[in-house]
N, C-alpha and C positions, 0 to 999 in steps of 0.2 A: 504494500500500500504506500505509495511511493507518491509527495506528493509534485505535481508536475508545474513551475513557476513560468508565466506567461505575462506576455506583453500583445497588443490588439495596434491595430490602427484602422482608420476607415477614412473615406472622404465625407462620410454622412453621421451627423453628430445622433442622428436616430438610431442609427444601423448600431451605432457603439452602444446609447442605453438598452437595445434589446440585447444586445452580446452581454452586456451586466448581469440585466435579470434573467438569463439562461445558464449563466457560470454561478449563480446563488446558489444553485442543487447539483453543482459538479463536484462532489467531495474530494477529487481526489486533483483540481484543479486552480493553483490561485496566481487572483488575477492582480497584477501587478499595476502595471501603465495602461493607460488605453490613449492615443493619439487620435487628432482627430486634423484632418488635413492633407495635403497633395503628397499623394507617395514620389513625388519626386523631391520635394524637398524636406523629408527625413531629419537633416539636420536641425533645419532650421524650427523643425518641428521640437526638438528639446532629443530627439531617438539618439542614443549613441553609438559611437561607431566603435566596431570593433568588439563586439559584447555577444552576437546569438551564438549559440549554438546550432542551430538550424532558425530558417527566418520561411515560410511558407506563402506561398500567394496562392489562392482558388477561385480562378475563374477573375483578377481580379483586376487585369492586364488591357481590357476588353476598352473600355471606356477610355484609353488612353492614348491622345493624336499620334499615331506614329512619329514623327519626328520628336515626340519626348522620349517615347520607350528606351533608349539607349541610357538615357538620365533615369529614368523609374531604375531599369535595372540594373544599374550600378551603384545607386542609392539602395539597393536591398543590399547587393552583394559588400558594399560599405560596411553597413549594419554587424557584417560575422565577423568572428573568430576567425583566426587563421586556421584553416583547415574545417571550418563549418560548411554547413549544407543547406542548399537553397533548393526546393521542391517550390514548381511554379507549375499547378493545372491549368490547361488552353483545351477547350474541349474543338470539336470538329464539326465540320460548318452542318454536319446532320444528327448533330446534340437540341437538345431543349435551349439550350441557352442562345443558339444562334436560331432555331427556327421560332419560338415561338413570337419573338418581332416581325419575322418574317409575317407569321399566320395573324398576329392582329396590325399590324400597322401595314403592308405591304413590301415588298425588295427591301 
């Protein structure tokens, strides 16, 4: 029973209070930081560098102009430990995540 120390960021200050009140009944999970702000500027956000152990992104790459992605993800990759790990899910253009815009908004 091991417990597991975590840090959160989001772009959407809501998205962070439901992440709260969902880790209230995670016993074996505590929540440390939660940021709130552009995953490209991490620093500036108070996030330190050189600190995860592993730093994870899901699904969360999506909303970000290409020409910043290079900044997003070297702002995460900043973020580790030498020799840490960064797990980033991209799902595929015939996931829920890319069709269901498609099926309510059109193209």
């Amino acid at each position: 029973d091991r417990m597991v120390s975590t840090d959160f960021m989001d772009l959407c200050k809501d998205s962070i209070a439901v992440l709260r009140k969902r880790t209230e009944v995670l016993n074996n999970l505590r929540l440390n930081e939660c940021y709130v702000g552009d995953l490209c500027n991490l620093g500036e956000l108070g996030v330190p560098s050189l600190t995860y152990d592993v730093i994870v992104n899901m699904h969360g790459l999506y909303g970000i102009d290409c020409a910043k992605l290079p900044l997003a993800l070297q702002a995460m990759h900043d973020a580790l430990k030498p020799g840490g790990t960064m797990v980033i899910a991209i799902a595929t253009d015939k996931s829920p995540y890319q069709q269901v815009p498609i099926h309510c908004f059109g193209s």
